[in-house]
N, C-alpha and C positions, 0 to 999 in steps of 0.2 A: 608341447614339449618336443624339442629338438629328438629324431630316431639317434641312439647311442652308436648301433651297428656302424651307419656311414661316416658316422662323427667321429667315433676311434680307428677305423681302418683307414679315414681320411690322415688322421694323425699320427697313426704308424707308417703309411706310404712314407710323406713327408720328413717325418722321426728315424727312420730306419734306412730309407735311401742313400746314395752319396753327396755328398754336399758340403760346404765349407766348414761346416761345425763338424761332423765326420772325418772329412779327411784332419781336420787339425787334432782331434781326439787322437784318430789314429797314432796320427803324428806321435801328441805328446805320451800314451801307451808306451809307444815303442822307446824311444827315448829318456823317457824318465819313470815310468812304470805308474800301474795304478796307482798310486800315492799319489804322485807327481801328476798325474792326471785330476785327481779327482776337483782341484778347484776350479778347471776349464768346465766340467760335468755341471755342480753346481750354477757355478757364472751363467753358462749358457740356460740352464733350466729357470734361472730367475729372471735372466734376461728377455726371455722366448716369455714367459708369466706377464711379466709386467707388458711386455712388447701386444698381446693380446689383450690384457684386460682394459689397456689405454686404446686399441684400433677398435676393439668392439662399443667401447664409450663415446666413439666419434672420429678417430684420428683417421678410418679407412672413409670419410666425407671427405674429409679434406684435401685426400689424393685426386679424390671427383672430381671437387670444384676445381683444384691444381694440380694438375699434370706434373707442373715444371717441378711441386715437392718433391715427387716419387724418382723422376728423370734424378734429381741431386742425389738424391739419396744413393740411386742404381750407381750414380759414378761414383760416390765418395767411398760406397762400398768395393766397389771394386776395385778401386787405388786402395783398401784396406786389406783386400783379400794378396793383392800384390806387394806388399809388407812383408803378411805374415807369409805368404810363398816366401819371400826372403829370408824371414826370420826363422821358418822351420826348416831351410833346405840345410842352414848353418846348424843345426840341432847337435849334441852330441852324447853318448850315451855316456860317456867318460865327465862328462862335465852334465851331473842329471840332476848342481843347483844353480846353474850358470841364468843369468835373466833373459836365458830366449826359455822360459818355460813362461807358459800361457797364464796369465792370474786370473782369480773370480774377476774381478774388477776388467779387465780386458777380453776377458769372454762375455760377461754380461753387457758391456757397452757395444761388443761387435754386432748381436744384437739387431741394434739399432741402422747398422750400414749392411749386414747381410742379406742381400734380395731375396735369397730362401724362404729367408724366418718370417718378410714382409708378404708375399706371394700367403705363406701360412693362416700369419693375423689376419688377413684380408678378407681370404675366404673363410676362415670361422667366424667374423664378423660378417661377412654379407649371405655367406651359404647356412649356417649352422644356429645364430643367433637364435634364440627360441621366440616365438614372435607374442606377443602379448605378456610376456616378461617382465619382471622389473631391469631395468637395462644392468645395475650391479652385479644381481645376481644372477644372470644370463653370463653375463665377461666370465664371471668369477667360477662358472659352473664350468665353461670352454676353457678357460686357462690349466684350472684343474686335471681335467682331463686330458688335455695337452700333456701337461705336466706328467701324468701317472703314468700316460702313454709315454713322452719321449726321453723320459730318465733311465730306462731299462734299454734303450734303445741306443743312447749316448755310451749307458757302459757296457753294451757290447763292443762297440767301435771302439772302445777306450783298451777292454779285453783283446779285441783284435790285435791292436798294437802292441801289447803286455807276450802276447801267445807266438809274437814273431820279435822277440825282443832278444831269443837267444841267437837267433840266425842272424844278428845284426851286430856281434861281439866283433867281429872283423871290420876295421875301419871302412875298407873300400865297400862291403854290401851294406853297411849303415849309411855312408855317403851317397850313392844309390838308390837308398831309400829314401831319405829325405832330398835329394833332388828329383825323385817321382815323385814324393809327395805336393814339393813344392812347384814343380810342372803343371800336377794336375788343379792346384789351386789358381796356377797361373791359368789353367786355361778356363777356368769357372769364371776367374775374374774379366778376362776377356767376351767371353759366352754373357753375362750379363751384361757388358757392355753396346752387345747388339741388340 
């Protein structure tokens, strides 16, 4: 049996640090409000689920045998993270149904290009897997707990943004805002690029 202690604080580091699902939480917090956030929340917590119960069944192999998988992946994600730096720096609080707000569907698929979320699956699949398991219910056991772990974690960042949303009524420190947002996404995506 996998110890829980290393396995959840492994998963809050991860969950609670800065990082591209964070800062874009923030993001959309501020911007469109907890509401407006919540389907980014959701997307990524199904997305981060599925993203582990599939690396723990084998996909974290594959990166072994192929480097070159992981390497596409790293760029495609980070031409993705350079989007949404685009698409969040344009955010505006005045326009909070405009389609630069994040959907389940494009939270749960980023997902799949996020270095983070992969570096994550990775290690609970090769560090945390309980060993003599059945391999379903091992993924399913780590996913879970990922999960219970990084959904309180998601709406803080999300609350973060919600709790600085009044200081952002003024066009120019909204604009401010969302182009340090979208800076420091720029520079994530960059930083994974190395």
């Amino acid at each position: 049996m996998t110890e829980l202690l290393p396995l959840m604080s492994y998963c809050l580091v991860m969950s609670g640090t800065p990082g591209p699902n964070n800062v874009m939480l923030a993001t959309s917090g501020a911007n469109f409000g907890y509401r407006g956030a919540q389907p980014a929340i959701f997307g990524i917590q199904f997305g981060v689920f599925v993203q582990t119960v599939v690396t723990c069944l084998g996909l974290g192999s594959v990166f072994v045998a192929y480097p070159i998988t992981q390497q596409v992946l790293r760029i495609a994600g980070s031409l993705y993270l350079m989007y949404l730096a685009y698409k969040l720096s344009g955010a505006s609080i005045s326009e909070a149904h405009a389609p630069q707000q994040v959907s389940f569907t494009q939270a749960a698929i980023f997902q799949a290009l996020n270095p983070k979320s992969w570096v994550k699956a990775v290690t609970l699949a090769s560090v945390f897997m309980p060993a003599g398991a059945n391999a379903i219910n091992g993924a399913l056991m780590l996913a879970i707990i990922g999960t219970f772990i990084g959904t309180p974690c998601n709406i803080m960042w999300a609350l973060f943004g919600v709790s600085i949303r009044n200081l952002l009524k003024d066009p120019r420190k909204q604009r401010a805002f969302n182009l340090t947002m979208g800076a420091i996404l720029l520079m994530l995506a960059i930083l994974f690029l190395r």
